[in-house]
C-alpha positions as CSV (number, residue, x, y, z in Angstrom):
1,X,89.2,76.8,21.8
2,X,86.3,76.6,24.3
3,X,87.2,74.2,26.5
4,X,86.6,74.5,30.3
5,X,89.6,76.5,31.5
6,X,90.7,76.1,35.0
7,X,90.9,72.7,36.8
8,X,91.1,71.9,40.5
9,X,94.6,70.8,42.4
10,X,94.8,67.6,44.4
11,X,93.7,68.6,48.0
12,X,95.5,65.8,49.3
13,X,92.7,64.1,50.6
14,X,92.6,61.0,48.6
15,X,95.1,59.1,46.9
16,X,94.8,59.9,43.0
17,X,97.2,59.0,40.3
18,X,99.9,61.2,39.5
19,X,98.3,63.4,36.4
20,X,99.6,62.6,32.6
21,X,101.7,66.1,32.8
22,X,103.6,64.6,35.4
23,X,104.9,61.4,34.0
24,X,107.7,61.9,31.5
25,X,107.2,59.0,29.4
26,X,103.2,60.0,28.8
27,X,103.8,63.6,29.1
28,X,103.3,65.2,24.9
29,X,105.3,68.1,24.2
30,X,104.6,71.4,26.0
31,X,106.7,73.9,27.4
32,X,106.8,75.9,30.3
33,X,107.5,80.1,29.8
34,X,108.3,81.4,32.8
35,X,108.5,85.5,33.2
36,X,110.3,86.2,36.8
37,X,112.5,89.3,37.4
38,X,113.9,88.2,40.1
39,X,117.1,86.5,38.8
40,X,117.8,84.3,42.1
41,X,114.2,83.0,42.5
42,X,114.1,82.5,38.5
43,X,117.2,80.6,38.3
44,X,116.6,78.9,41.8
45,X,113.1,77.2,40.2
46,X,114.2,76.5,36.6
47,X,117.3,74.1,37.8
48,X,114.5,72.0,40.2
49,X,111.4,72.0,36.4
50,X,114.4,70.8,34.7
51,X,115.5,68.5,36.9
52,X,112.3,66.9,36.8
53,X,112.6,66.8,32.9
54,X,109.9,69.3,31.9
55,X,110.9,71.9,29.1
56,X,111.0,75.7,30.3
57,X,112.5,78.8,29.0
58,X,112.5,81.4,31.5
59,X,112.5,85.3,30.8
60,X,114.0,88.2,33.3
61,X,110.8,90.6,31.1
62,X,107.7,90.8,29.3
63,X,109.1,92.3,26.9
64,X,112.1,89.4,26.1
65,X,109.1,87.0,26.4
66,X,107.2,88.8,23.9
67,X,110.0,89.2,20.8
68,X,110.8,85.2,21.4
69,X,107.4,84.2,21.1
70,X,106.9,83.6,17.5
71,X,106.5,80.3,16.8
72,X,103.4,79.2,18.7
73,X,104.0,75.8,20.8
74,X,102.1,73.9,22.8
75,X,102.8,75.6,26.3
76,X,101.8,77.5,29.2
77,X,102.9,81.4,30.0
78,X,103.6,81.8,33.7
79,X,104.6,85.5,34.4
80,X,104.2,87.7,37.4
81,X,101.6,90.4,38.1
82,X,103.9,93.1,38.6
83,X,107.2,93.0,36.1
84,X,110.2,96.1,35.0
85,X,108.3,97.9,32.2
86,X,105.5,95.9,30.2
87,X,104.0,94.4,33.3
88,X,102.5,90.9,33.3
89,X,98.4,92.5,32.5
90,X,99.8,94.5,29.7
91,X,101.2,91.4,28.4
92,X,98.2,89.5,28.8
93,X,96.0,92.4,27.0
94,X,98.7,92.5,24.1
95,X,98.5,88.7,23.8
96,X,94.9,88.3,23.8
97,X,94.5,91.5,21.2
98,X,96.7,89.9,18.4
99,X,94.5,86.3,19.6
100,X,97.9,84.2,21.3
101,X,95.8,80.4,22.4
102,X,98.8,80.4,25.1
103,X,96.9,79.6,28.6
104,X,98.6,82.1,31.2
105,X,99.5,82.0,34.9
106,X,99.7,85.2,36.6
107,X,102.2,85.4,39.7
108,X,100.3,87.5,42.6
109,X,101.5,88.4,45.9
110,X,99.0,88.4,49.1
111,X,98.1,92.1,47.9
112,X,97.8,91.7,44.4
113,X,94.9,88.8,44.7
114,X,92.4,91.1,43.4
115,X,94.2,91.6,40.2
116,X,95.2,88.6,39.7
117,X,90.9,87.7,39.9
118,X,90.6,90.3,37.2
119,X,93.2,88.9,35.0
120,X,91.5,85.6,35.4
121,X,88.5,87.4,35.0
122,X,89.8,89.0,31.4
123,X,90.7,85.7,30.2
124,X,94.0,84.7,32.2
125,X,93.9,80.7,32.8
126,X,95.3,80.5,36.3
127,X,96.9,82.2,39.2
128,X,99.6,81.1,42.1
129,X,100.7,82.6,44.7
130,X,104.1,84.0,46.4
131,X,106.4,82.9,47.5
132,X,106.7,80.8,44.4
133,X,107.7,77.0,45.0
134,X,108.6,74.6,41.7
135,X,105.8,72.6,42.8
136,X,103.3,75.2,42.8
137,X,104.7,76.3,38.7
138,X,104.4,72.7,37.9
139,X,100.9,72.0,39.0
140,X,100.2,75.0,37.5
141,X,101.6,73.5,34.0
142,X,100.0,70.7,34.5
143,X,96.7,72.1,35.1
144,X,97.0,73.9,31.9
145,X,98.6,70.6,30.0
146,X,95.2,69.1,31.0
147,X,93.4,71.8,29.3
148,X,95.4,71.8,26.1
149,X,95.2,68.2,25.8
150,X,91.9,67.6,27.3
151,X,93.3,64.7,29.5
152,X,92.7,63.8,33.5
153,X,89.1,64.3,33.2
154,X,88.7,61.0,35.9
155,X,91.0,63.1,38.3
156,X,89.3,66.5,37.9
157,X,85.4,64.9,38.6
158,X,86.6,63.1,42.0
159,X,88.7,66.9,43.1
160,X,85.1,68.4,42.0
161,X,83.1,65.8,44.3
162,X,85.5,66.9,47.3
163,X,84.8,70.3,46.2
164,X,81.0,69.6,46.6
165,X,81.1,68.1,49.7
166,X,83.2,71.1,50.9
167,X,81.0,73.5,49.8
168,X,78.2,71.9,51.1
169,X,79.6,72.3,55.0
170,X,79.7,76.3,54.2
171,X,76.8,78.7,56.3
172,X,75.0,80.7,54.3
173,X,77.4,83.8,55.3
174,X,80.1,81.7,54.4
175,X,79.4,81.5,51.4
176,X,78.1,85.1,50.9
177,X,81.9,85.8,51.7
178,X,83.2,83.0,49.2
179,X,81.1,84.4,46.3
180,X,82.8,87.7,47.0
181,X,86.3,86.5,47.3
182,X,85.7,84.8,44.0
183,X,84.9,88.0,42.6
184,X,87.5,90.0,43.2
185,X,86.8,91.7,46.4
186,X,89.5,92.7,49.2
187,X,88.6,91.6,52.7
188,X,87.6,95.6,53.2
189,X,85.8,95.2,50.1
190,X,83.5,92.2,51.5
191,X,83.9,94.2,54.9
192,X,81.9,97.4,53.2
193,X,79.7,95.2,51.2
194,X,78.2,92.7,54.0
195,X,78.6,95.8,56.4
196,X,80.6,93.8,59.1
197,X,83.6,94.5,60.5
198,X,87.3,93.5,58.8
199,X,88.0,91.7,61.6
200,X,84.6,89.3,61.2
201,X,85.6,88.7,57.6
202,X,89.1,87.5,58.2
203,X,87.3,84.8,60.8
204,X,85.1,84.0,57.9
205,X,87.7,83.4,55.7
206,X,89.5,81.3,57.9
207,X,87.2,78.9,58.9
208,X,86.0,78.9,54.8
209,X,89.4,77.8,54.3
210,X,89.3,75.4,56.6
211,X,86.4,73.9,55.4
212,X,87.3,73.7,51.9
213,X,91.0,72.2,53.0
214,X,92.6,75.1,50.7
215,X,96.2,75.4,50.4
216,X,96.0,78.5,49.9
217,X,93.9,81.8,48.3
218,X,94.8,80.2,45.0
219,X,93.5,77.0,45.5
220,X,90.5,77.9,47.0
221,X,89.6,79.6,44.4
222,X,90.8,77.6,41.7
223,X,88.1,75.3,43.7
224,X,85.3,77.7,43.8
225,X,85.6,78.6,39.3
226,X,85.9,75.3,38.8
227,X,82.5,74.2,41.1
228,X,80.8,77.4,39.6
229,X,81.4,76.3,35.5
230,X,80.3,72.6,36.1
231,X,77.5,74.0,37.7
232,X,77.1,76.4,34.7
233,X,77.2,73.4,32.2
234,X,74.9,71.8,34.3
């Protein structure tokens, strides 16, 4: 498939219907996998997607994900960067050598950010950010159940307007830093490349963050791919 992969996430700032992925009675089948090690958190999250009557079988390993996997289903894989043995980028590099379409959702932690670029980078569909919340897996499905089923294409041109308008408040520095961020760089990373101090960057990236209204590094740059690829097809 070569669809457009990553969408945007409602920013809150106007009032948009609820996406199809969220309403039961609409929603077409597709499944949540969720890879988490930790057994409270995992268990914790499952009970509150279930409750809200989306299907999701959750995994303590790669590995376990990996030898259940054989009858492909419309779905998306949410696992975490760092996992006991296969971790979640060797599973995403065994998935994409033997050509799995499952969109995945890598799990990163403040530190991990980086990575979690790269994976996205290498083909990964999404990223969120610790700690985890249900809401945060669910939009994350949703995002993905957009992609599969090409649906909410109203709802993702009015988040790419917002996203326009944000970008357009930006200096020019501002956005020297976002285009960085989006590419993977640390803060010491844009701090050695723009040759200003760590401290300077961290103010940039607060007031870019204010600006664009982002929820957090995630969303920001879910934001940022999504403006870059319409501009792209442009």
């Amino acid at each position: 498939m070569q669809r457009k992969r990553r969408g945007l996430r409602s920013s809150g700032r106007k009032s948009l219907p609820l996406p199809e992925f969220q309403q039961p009675r609409k929603r077409k089948p597709f499944t949540l996998f969720f890879v988490e090690d930790d057994q409270e958190v995992r268990a914790t999250l499952v009970e509150e997607i279930v409750s809200r009557r989306i299907e999701v079988r959750d995994y303590m390993t790669a590995m376990e994900f990996y030898r259940d996997y054989r009858e492909k289903v419309p779905g998306v894989l949410i696992l975490d960067l760092r996992l006991p043995g296969m971790t979640g980028i060797e599973l995403q590099e065994k998935l994409l050598a033997e050509k799995f379409d499952l969109p995945i959702v890598m799990i990163a932690g403040h530190a991990d950010v980086p990575m979690a670029v790269r994976a996205i980078r290498n083909g990964a569909f999404d990223f969120v950010c610790k700690p985890l919340r249900a809401d945060d897996l669910i939009e994350a499905a949703s995002r993905a159940y957009a992609w599969f089923y090409e649906t909410d294409d109203d709802l993702l041109a009015d988040e790419l307007e917002d996203t326009e308008e944000s970008i357009a408040r930006l200096t020019a520095r501002e956005r020297q830093v976002l285009d960085l961020i989006a590419d993977g760089f640390s803060s010491r990373e844009i701090s050695t490349e723009l040759e200003i101090s760590p401290k300077t960057v961290e103010a940039h990236r607060a007031r870019i963050n204010d600006k664009m209204r982002a929820d957090d590094v995630a969303h920001l740059l879910r934001m940022c791919y999504a403006w870059r690829e319409a501009h792209e097809e442009g």
